[in-house]
TIFI-75714 format. One line per 4 residues: for each residue y, x, z of N, C-alpha, C, O. Coordinates in steps of 0.1 Angstrom, whole numbers, plus 5000, padded with zeros to 4 digits. Each point is the difference from the previous one (the first is absolute). Last residue first. Example, Ala and Ser with C-alpha at 12.3 -4.5 7.8 and 13.67 -1.06 7.14 Angstrom:
4978,5128,5071,5011,5009,5000,5011,4992,5008,5011,5005,5001; 4932,4998,4998,5012,4991,5000,5012,5009,5000,5000,5010,5007
//
This chain:
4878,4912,4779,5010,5003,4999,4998,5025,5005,5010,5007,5001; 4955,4955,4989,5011,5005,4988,5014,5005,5006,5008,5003,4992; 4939,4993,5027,5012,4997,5007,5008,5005,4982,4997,5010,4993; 4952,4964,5007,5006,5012,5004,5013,4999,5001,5004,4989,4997
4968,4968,5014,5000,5008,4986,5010,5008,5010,5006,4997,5010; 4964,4985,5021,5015,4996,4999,5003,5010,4984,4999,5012,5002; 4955,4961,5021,5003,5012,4998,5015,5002,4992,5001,4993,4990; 4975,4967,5036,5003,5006,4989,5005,5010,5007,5005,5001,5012
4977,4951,5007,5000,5011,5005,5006,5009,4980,4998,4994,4989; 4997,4961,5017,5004,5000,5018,4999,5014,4998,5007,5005,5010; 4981,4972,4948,5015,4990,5006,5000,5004,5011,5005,4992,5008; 4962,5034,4971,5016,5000,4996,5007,4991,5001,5011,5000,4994
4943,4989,5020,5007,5022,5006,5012,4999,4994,5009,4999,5008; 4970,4951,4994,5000,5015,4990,5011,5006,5004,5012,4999,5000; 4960,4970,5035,5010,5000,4993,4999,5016,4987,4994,5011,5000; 4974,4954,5031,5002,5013,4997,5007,5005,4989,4996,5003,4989
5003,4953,5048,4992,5005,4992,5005,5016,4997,5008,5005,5007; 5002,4972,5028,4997,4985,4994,4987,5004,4987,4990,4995,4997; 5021,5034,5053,5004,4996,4993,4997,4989,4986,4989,4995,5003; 4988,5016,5035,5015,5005,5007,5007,5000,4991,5011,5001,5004
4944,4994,4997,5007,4984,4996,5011,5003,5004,5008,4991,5002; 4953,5040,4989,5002,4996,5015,5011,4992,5002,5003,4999,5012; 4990,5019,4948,4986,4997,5001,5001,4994,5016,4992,4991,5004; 5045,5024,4976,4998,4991,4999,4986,4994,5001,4997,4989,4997
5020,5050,5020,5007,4994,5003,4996,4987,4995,5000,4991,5009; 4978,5046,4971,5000,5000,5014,5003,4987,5005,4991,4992,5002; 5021,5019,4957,4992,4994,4998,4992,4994,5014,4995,4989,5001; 5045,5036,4997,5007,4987,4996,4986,4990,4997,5001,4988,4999
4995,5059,5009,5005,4994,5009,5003,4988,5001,5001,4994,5011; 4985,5030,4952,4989,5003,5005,5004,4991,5016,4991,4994,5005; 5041,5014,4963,4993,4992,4995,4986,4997,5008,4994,4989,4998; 5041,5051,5014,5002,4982,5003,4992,4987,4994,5000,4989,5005
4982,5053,4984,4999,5001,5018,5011,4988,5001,4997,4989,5005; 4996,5024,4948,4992,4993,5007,4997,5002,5017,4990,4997,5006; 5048,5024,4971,4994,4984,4994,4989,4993,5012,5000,4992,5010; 5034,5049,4998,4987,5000,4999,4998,4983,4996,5001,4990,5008
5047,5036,4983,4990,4992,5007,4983,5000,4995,4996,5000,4989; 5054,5034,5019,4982,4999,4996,4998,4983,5005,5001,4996,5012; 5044,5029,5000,4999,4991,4990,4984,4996,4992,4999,4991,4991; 5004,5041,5046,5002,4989,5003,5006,4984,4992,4999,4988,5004
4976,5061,5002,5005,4996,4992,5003,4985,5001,4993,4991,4995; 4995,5033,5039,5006,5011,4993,5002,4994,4989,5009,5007,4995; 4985,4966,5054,4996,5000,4984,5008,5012,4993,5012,4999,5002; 4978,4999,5050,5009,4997,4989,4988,5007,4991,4992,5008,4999
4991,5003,5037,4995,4983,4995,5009,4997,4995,4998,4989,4996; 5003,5051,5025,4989,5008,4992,4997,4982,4992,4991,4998,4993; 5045,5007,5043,4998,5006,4988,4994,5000,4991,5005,5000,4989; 4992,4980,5057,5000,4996,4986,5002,5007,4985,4995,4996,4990
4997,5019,5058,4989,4991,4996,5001,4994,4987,4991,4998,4992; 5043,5030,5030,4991,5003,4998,4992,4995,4990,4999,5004,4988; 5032,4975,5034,5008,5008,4987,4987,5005,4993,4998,4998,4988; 4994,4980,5054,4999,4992,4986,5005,5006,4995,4998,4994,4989
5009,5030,5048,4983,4995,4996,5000,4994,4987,4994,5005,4991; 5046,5001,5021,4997,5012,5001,4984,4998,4994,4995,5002,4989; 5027,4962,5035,5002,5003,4987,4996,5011,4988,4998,4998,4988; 4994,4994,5059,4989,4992,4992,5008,5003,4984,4994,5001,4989
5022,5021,5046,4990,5008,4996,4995,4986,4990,4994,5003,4990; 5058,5003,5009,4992,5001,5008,4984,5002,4993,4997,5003,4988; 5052,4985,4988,4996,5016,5007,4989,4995,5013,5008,4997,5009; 5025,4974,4971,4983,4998,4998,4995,5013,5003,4988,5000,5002
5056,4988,5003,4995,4998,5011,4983,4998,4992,4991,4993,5005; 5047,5025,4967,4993,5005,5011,4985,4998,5009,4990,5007,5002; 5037,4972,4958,4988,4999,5005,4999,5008,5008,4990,4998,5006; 5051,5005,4979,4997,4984,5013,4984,4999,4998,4994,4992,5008
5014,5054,4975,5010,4991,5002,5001,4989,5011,5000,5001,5012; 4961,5024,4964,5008,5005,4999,5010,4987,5002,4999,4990,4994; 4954,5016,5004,5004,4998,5013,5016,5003,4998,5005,5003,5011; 4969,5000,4950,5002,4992,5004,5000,4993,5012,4998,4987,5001
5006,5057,4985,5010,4992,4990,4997,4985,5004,5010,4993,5000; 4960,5042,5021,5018,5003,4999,5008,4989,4995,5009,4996,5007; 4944,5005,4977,5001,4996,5016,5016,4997,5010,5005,4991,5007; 4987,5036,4948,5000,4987,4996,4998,4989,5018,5007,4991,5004
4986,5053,4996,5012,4997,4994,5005,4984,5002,5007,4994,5007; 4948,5020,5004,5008,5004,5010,5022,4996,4995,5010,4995,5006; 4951,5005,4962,4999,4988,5010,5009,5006,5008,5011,4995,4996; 4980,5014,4953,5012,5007,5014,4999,4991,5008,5009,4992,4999
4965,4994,4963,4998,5020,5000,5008,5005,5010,5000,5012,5003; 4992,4944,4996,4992,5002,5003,5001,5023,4998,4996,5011,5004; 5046,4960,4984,4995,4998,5016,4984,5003,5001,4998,4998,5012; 5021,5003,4945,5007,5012,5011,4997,5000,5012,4998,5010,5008
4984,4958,4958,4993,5016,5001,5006,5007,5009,4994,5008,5006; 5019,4951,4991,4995,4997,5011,4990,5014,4996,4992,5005,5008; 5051,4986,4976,5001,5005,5011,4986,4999,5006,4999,5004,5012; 5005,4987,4944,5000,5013,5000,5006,5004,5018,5000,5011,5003
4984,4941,4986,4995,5014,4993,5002,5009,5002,4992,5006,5006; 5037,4964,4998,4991,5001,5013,4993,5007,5003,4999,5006,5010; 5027,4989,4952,5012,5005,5008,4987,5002,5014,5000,5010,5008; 4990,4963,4955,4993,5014,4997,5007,5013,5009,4997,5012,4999
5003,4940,5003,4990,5002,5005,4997,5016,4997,4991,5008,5003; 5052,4975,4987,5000,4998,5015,4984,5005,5003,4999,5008,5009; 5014,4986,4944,5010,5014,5009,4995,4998,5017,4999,5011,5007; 4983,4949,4968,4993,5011,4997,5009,5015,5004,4993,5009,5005
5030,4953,5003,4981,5000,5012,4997,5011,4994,5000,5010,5007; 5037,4979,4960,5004,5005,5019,4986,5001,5005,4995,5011,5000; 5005,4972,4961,4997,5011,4996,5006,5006,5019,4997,5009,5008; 4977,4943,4976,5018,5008,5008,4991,5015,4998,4989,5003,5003
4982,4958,4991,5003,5014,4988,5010,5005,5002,5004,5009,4992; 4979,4956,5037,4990,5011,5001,5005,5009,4990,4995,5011,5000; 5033,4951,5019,5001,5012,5000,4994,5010,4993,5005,5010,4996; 4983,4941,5013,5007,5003,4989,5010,5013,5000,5008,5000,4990
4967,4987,5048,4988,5005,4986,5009,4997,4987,4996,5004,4989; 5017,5018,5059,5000,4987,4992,4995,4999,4985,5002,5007,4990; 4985,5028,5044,5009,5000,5000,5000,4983,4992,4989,4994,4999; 4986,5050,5038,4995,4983,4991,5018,5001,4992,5008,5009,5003
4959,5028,5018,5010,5000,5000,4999,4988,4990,4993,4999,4990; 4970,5016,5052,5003,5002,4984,5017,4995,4998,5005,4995,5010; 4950,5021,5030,5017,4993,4995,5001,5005,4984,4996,5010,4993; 4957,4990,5021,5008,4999,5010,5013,4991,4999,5003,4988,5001
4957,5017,4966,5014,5009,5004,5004,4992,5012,5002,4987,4999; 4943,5007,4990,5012,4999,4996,5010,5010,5002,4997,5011,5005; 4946,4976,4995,5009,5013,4998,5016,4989,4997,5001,4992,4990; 4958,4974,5025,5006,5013,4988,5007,5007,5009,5004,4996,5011
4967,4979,5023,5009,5003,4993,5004,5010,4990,5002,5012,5002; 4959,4991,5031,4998,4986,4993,5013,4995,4991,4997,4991,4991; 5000,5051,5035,4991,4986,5009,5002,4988,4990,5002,4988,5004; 5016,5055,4991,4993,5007,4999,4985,4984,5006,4988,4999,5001
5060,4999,4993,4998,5003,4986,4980,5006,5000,4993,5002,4990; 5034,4987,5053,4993,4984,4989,4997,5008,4989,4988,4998,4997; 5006,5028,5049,5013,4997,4983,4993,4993,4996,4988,5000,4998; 5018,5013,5057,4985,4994,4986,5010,4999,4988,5012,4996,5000
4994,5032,5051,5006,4989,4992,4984,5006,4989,4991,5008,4998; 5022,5004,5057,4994,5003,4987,5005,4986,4989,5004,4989,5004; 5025,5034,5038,4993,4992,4993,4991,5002,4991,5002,5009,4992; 5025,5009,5058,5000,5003,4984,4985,4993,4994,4988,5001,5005
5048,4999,5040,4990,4989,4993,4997,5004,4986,5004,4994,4991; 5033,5031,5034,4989,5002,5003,4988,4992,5001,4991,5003,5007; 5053,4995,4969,5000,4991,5013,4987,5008,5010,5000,4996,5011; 5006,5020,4944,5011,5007,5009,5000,4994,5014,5003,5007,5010
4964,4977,4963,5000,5013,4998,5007,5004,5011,4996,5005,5011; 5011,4961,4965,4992,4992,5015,4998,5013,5006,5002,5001,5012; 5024,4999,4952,5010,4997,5007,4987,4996,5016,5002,4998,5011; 4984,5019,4945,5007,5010,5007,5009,4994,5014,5004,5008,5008
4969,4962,4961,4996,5009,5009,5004,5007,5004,4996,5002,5011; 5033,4968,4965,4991,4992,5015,4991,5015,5006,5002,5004,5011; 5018,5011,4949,5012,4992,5011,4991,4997,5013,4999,5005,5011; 4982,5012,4945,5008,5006,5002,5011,4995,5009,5011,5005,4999
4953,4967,4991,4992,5013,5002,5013,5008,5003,5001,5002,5013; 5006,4948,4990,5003,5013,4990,4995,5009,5010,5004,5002,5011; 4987,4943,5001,5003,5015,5006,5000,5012,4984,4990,4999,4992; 4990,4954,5008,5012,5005,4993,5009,5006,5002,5010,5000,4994
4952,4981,5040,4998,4998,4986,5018,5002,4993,5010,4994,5005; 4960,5016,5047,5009,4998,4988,5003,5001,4987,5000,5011,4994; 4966,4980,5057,5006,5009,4988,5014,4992,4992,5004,4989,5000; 4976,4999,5043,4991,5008,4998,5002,5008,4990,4996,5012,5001
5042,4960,5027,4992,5002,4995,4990,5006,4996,5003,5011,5006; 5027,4989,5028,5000,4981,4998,4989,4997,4986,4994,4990,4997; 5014,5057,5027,4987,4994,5001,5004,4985,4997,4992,4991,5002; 5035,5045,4997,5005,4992,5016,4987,4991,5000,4998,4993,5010
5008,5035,4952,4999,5009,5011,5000,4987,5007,4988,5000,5002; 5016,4983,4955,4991,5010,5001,4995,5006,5019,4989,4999,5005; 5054,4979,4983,4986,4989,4999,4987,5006,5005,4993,4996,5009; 5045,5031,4981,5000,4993,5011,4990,4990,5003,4993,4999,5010
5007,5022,4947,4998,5007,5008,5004,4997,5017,4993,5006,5008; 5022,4963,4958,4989,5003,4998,4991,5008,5007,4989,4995,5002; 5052,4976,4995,4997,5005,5010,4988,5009,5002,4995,5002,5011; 5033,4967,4955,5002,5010,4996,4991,5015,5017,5001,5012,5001
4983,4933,4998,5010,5008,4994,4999,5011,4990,4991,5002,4992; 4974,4973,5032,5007,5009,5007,5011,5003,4998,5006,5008,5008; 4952,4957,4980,5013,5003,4993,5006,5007,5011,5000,4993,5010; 4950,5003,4986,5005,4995,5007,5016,5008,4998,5001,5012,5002
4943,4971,4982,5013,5009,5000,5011,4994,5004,5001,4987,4999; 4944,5021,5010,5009,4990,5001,5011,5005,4997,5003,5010,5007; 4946,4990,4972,5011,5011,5011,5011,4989,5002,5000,4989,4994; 4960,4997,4979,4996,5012,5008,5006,5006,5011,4995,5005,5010
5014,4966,4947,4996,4989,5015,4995,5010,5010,4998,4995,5011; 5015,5024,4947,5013,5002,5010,4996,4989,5014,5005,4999,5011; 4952,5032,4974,5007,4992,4987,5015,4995,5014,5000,5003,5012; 4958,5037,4972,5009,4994,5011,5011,4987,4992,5005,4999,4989
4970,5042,4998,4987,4987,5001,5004,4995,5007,4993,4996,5008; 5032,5040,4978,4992,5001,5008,4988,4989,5005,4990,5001,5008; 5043,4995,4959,4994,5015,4991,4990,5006,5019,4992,5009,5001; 5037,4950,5001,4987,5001,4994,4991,5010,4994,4989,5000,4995
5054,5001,5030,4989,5001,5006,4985,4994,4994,4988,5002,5004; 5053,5012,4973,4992,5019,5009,4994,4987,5007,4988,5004,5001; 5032,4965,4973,4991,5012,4995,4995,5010,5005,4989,5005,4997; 5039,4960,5025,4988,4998,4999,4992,5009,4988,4988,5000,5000
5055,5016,5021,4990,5001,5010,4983,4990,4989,4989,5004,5000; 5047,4993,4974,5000,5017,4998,4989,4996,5012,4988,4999,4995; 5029,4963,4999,4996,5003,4989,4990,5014,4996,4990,5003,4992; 5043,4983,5043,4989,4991,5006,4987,5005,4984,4988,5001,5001
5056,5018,4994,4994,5005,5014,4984,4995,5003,4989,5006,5002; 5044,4973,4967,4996,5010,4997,4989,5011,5009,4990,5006,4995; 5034,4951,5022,4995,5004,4987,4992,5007,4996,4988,4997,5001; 5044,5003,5044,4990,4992,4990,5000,4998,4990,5011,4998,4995
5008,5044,5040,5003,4988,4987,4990,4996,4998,4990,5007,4999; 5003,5025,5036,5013,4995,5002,5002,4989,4987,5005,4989,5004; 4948,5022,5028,5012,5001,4988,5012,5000,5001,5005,4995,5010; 4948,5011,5019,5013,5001,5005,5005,5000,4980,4996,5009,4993
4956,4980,5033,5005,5004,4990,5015,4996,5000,5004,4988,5001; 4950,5008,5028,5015,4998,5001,5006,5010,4991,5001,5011,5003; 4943,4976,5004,5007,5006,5006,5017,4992,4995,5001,4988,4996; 4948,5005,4990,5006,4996,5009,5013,5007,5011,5000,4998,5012
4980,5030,4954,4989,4983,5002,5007,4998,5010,5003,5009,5008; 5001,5038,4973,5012,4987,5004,5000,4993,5004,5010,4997,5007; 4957,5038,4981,5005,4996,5011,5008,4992,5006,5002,4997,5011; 4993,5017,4942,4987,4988,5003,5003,5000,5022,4999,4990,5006
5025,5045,4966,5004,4989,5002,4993,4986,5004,5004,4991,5006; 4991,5058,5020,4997,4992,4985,5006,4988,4999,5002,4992,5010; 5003,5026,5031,4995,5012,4990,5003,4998,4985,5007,5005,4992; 5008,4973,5060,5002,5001,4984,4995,5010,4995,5006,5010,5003
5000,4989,5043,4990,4998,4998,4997,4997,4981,4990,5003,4993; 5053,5027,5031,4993,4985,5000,4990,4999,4993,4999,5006,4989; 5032,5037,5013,4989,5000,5007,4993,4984,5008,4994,4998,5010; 5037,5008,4948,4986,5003,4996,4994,5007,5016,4989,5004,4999
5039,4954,4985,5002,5009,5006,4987,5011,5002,4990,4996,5004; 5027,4971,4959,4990,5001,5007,5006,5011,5010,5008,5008,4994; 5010,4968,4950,4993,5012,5016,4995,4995,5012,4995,4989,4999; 5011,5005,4942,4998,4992,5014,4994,5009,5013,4990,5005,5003
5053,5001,4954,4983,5006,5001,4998,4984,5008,5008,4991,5001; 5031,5025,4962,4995,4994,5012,4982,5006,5000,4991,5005,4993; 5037,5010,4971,5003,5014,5014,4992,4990,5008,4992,5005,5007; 5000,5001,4939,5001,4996,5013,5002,5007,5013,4997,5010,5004
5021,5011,4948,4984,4998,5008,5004,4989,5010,5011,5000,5005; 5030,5020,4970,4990,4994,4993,4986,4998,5005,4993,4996,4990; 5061,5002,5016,4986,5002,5009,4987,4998,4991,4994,4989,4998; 5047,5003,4980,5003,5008,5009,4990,5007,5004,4997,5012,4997
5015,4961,4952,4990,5004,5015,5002,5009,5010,4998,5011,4995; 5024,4955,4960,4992,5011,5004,4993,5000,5012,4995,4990,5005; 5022,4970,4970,5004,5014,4991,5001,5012,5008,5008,5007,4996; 4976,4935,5010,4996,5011,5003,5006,5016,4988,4994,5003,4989
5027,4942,5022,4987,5011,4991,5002,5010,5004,5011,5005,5002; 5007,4942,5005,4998,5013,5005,4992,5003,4987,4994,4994,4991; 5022,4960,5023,5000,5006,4987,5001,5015,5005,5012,5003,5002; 4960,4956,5024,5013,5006,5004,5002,5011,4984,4989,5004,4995
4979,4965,5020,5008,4992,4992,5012,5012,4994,5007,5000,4990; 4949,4998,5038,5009,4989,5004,5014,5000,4991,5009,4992,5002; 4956,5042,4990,4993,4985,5000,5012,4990,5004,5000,4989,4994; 5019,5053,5011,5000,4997,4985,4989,4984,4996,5002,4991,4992
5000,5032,5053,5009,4995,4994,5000,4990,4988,5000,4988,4999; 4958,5038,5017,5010,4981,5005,5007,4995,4996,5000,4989,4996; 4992,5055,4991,4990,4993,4992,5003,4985,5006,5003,4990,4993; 5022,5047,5029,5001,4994,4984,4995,4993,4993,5007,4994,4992
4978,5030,5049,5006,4986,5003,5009,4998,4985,5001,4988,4997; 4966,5045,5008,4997,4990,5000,5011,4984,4999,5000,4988,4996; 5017,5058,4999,4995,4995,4987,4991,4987,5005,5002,4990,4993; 5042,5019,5033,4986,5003,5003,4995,4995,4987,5003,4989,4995
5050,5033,5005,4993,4984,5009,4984,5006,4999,4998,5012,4998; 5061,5000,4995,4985,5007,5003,4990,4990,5006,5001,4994,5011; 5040,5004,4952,4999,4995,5012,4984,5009,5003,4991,5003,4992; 5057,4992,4974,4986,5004,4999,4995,4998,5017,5008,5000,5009
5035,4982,4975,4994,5002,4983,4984,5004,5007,4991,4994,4996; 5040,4964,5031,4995,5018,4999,4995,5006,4984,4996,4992,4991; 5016,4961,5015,5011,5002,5009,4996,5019,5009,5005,5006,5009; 4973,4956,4956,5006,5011,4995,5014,5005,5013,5011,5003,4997
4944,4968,5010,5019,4996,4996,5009,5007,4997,5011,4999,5006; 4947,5016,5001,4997,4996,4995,5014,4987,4994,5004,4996,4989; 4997,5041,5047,4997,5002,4983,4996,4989,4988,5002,5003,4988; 5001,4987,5058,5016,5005,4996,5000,5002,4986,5006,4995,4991
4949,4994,5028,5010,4992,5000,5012,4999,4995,5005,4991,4993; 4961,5046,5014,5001,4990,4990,5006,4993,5001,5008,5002,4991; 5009,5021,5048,5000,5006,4987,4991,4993,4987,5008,4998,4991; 4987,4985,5056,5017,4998,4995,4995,5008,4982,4996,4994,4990
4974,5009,5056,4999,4986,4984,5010,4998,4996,5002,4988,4998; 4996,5041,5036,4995,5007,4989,4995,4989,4990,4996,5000,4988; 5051,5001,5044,4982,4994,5000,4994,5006,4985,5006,5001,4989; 5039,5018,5024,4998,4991,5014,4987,4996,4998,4993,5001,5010
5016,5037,4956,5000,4992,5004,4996,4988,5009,4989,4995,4999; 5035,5055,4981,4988,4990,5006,4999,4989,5001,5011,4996,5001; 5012,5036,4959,5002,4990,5012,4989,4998,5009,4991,4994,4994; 5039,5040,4967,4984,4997,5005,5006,4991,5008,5012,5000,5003
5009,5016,4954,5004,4997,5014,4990,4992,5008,4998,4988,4999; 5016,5048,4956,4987,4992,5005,5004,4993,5018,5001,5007,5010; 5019,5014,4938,5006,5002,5013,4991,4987,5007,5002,4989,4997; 4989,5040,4955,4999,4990,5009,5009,5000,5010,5006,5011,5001
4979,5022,4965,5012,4990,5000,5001,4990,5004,5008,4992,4995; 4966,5045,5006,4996,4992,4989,5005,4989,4999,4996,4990,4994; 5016,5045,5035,4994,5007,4989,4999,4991,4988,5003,5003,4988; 5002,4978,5055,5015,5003,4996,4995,5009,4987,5007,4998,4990
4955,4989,5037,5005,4994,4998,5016,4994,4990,5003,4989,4995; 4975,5052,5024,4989,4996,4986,5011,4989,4997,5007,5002,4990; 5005,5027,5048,5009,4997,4992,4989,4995,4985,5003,5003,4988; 4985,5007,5057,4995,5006,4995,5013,5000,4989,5005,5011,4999
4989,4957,5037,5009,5013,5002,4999,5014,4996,5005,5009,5006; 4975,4949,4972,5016,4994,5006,5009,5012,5006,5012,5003,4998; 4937,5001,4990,5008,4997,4988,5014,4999,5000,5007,5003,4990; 4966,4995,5051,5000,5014,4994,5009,5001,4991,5010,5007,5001
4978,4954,5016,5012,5004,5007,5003,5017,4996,5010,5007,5002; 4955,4963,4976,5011,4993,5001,5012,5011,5005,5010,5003,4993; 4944,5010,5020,5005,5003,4983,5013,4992,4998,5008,5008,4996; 4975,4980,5044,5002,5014,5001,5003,5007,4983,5010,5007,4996
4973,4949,5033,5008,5001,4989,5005,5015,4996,5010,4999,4993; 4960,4992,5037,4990,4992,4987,5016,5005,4990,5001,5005,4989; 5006,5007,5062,4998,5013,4987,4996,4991,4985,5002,5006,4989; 5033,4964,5036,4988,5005,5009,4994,5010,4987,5003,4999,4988
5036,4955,5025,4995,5016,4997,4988,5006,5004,4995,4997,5011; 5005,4947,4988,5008,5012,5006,4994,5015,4990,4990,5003,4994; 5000,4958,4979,5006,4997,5013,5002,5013,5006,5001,5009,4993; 4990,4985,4961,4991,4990,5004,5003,5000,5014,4993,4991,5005
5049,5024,4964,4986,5006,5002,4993,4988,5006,5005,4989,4999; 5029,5015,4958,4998,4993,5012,4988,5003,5007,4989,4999,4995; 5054,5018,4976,4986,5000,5000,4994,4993,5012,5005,5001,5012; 5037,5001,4955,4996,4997,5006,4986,4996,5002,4993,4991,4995
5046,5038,4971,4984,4992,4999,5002,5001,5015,5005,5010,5005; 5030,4999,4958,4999,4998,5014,4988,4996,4993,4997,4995,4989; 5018,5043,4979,4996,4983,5006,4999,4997,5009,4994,5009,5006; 5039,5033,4973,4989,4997,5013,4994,4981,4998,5007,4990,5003
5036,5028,4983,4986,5002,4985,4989,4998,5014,4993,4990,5001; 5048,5015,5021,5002,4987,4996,4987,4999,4992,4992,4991,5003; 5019,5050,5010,4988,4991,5011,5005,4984,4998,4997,4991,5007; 5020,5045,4966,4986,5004,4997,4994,4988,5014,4988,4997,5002
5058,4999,4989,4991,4998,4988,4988,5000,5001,4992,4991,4996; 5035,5029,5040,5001,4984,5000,4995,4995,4982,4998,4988,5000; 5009,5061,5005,4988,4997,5012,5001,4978,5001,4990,4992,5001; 5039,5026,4968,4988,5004,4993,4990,4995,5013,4991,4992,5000
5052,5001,5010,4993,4993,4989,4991,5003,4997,4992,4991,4999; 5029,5041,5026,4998,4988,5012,4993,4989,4988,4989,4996,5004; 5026,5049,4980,4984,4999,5005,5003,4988,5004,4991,4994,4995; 5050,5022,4998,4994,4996,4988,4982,4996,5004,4994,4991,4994
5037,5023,5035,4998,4988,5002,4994,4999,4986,4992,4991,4999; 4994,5048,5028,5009,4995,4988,4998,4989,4996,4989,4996,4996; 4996,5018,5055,4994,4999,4989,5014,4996,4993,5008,4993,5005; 4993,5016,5040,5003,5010,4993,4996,4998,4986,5004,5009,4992
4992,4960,5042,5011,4993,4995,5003,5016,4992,5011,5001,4995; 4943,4990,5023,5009,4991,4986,5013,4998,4998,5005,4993,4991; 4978,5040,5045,4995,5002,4985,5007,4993,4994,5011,5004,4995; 4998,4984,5043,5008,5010,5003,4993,5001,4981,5007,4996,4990
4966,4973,5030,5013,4995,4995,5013,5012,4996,5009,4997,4992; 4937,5007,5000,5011,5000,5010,5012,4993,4996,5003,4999,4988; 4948,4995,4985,5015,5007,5005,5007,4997,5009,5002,4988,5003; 4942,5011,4994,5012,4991,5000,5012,5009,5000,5002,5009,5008
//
């Protein structure tokens, strides 16, 4: 940033040119899927990396008060790009909503189903009759009855029981036996640090496709905005810098009013996730949303199985 003492040494002839080049900048508002935290870490790289202003953007991130806000907003064009869940896209978009998928943040599953692992839980077939802690219906109830039939278990088996956003509290204070849609990279490190450290189950490994995590939605009459495509390739190149310079890159995004995320769980999840951004993040894998949307409707969560290019696409290359 210039000083004030600097900008008033600059030739006024420069004062237009610098007020040109950040007028050429496109505003894009981005909308995250709810509080800060490392999943978004390529985002905040790009922003104090300068990718963002490289490719001519001027990017104004937001959190947001409820993580059901962002399809929504986006979808009343009241955001250009928004960070949401590839499963939960597929609802959307069943319900009506005009979204599409134009890249990928996270690309592996992060939820799991945990367990405290010095609790009698071994296996999931140990569940039978036990207390099952969630925080959202839907989806959740969808995911626990695959890992429990992939155990010869079915949902008349366990009892679930809505906790909120309280999941790892749930966990410890015993109101429940496990938890369903704890992130491997958050909920365990945090039972870890509590001195309750967990064992967890991956749906990908229990009876659920392979999905992305977070992905980047925008309004489906957007999908050929040559802006998304500067923006997904702006993310790109911070999200090579940040796995080839973690420690740096760690810098930059505790930098400022993030400060206060400087602690160990954060630290932990900086860690954990790296190696789960998408390196090519304008990539879509076809058939792993097609493979999802088949998922979903074989189990009535949604109406039917929509074509891959009314919800998800690959953003044609940047011209500018």
């Amino acid at each position: 940033m210039i000083s004030r003492r600097a900008a008033l040494a600059l030739p006024l002839l420069a004062i237009p040119a610098i007020a040109r080049a950040q007028a050429a900048r496109d505003q894009v508002t981005l909308l995250l899927d709810w509080f800060i935290n490392p999943d978004h870490a390529p985002i905040y790289v790009a922003q104090e990396r300068g990718d963002f202003a490289r490719a001519g953007l001027d990017v104004r991130i937001v959190a947001p008060a409820d993580p059901n806000d962002p399809p929504r907003l986006i979808a009343a064009r009241r955001g250009d790009i928004g960070v949401f869940y590839q499963k939960n896209l597929h609802l959307a978009v069943d319900q009506g909503l005009p979204l599409v998928r134009v890249g990928t943040l996270v690309a592996t599953p992060l939820a799991t189903l945990t367990v405290l692992r010095d609790g009698p839980i071994r296996q999931i077939s140990d569940l039978r009759g036990k207390r099952i802690g969630f925080s959202v219906a839907g989806f959740e109830e969808v995911v626990m009855g695959a890992m429990l039939e992939s155990a010869g278990l079915r949902l008349s088996d366990v009892r679930l029981i809505n906790v909120n956003f309280a999941l790892s509290s749930a966990l410890m204070s015993g109101q429940v036996d496990a938890i369903v849609g704890g992130y491997r990279n958050f909920e365990l490190h945090q039972l870890d640090i509590e001195g309750r450290p967990g064992r967890a189950f991956y749906p990908e490994q229990h009876g659920l496709p392979a999905y992305d995590e977070l992905i980047y939605i925008a309004h489906r009459d957007r999908a050929r905005d040559p802006v998304l495509r500067r923006f997904i390739d702006a993310t790109e190149a911070a999200t090579h810098f940040l796995v080839n310079n973690a420690e740096e890159s760690w810098r930059m995004f505790i930098a400022g009013p993030r400060r206060e995320l400087d602690n160990e769980l954060n630290r932990r999840a900086w860690a954990s996730t790296i190696n789960r951004f998408s390196l090519s993040p304008g990539a879509l894998d076809r058939n792993r949303y097609d493979r999802m949307a088949r998922f979903l409707a074989e189990r009535r969560l949604i109406r039917s199985v929509p074509a891959l290019d009314s919800y998800a696409v690959e953003l044609p290359a940047a011209t500018r």
